[in-house]
C-alpha positions in Angstrom: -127.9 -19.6 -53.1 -125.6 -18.9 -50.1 -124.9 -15.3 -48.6 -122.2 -14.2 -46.4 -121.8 -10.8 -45.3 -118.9 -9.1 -43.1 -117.7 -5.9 -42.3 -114.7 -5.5 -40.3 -113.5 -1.3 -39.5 -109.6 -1.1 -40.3 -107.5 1.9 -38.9 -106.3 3.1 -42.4 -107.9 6.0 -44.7 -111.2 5.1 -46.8 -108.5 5.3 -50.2 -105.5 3.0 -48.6 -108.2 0.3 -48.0 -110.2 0.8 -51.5 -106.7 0.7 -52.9 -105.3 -2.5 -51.6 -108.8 -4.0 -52.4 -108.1 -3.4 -55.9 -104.7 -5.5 -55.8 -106.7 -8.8 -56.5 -103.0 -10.5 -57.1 -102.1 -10.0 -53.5 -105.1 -11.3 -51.8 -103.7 -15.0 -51.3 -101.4 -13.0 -48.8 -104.7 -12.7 -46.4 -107.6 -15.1 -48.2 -106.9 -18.5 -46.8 -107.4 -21.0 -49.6 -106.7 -18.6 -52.2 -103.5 -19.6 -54.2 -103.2 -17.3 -56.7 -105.0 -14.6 -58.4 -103.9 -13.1 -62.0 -105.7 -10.0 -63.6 -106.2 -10.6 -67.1 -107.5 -7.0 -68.1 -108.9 -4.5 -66.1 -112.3 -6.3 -65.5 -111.2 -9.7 -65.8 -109.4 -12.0 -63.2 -108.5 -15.8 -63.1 -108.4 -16.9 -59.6 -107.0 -20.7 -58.4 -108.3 -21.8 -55.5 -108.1 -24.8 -53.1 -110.9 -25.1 -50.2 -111.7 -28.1 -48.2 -108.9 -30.3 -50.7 -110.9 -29.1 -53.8 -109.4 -27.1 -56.1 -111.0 -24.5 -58.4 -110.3 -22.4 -60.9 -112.3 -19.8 -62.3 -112.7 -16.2 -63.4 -114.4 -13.5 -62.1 -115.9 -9.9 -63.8 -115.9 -6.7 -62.3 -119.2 -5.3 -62.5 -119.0 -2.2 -60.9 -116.2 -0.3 -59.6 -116.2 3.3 -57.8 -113.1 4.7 -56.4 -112.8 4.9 -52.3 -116.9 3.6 -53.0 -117.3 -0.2 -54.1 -116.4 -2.5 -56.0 -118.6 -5.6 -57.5 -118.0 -8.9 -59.1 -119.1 -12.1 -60.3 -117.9 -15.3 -61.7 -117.8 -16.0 -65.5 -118.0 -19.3 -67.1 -116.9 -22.6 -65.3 -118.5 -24.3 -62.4 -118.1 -21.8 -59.7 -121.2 -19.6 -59.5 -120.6 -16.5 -57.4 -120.9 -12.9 -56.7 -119.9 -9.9 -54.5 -119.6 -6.6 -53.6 -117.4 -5.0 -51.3 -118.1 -1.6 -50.0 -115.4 0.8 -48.3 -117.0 3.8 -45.6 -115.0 6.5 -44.3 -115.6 6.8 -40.1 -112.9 9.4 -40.1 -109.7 10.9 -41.9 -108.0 7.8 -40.3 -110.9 4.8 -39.9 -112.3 2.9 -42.4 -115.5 0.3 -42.3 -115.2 -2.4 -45.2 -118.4 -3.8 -46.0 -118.4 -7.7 -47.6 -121.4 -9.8 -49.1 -120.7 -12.7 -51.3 -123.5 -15.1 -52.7 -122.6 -18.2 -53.7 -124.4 -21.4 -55.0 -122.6 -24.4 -53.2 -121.9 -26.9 -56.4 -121.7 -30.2 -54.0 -123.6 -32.3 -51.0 -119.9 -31.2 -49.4 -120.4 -27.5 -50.1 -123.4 -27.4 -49.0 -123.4 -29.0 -45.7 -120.2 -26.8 -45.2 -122.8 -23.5 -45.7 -125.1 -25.0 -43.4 -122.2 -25.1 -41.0 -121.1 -21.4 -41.2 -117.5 -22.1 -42.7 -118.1 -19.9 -45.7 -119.1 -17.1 -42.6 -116.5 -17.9 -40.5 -113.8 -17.8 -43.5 -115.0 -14.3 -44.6 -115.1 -13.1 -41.2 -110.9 -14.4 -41.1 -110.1 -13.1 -44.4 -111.5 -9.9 -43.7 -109.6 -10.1 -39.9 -106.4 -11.1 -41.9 -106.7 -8.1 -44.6 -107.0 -5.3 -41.4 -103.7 -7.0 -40.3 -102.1 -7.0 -43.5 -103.7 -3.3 -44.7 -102.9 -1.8 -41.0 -99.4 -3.3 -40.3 -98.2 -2.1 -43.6 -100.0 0.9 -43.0 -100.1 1.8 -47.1 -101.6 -0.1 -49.8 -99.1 -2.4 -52.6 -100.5 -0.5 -55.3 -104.1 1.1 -56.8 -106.4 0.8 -59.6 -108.6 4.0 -59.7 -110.9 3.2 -62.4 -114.3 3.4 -62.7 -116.3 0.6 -64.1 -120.1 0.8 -65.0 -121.6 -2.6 -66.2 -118.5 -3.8 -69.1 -120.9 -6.6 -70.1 
């Protein structure tokens, strides 16, 4: 099992960043390899991705979600093996420090040798660059889901 962890501090309020990070279906506008994302209920998305010329696709559950807190995940079914949880802390009315950590179970000799490399790190660490450009140039989030999910499973 691989881990990443990021945290990158965006210049936005602790709810504008929780509430973009609920808007799974944008986040192929600032997660490189990420095509498209489509959220099937309220705990349940379908995710297509292509990474190094492999192309996935895959669902993942939320866990565990807490408004302007954290929100949780992992992959259900298929061949991608994953989970996460991304935490939001308020540094003041206007600063916000968002707080990654994905582990992941590379499936192939290529995956693997890419995790031994640092490109899963050093893509988390752009996605999370690209999402305080995207969150801070808008300046307000595309939309919020305020629920709060406990363990659905």
């Amino acid at each position: 099992m691989s881990q990443v962890q990021e945290s990158i501090d965006v210049d936005v309020p602790v709810s504008t960043a929780y509430n973009q990070w609920t808007q799974f279906e944008s986040f192929p506008q600032f997660m490189e390899g990420v095509e498209s994302i489509t959220q099937v209920t309220d705990t349940l998305n379908r995710w297509v991705t292509t990474v190094g010329g492999q192309r996935r696709e895959f669902n993942t559950e939320i866990t565990e979600q807490h408004p302007d807190e954290r929100i949780a995940w992992r992959s259900v079914g298929g061949d991608v093996k994953q989970a996460g949880v991304v935490t939001f802390h308020r540094l003041s009315d206007t600063t916000t420090r968002v707080m990654i950590q994905i582990d992941w179970e590379p499936s192939d000799a290529k995956e693997k040798v890419g995790s031994a490399l640092g490109f899963d790190t050093r893509q988390v660490k752009a996605d999370a660059a690209r999402f305080k450009e995207f969150i801070e140039s808008r300046g307000v989030e595309s939309g919020a889901w305020r629920g709060d999910v406990e363990n659905p499973s």
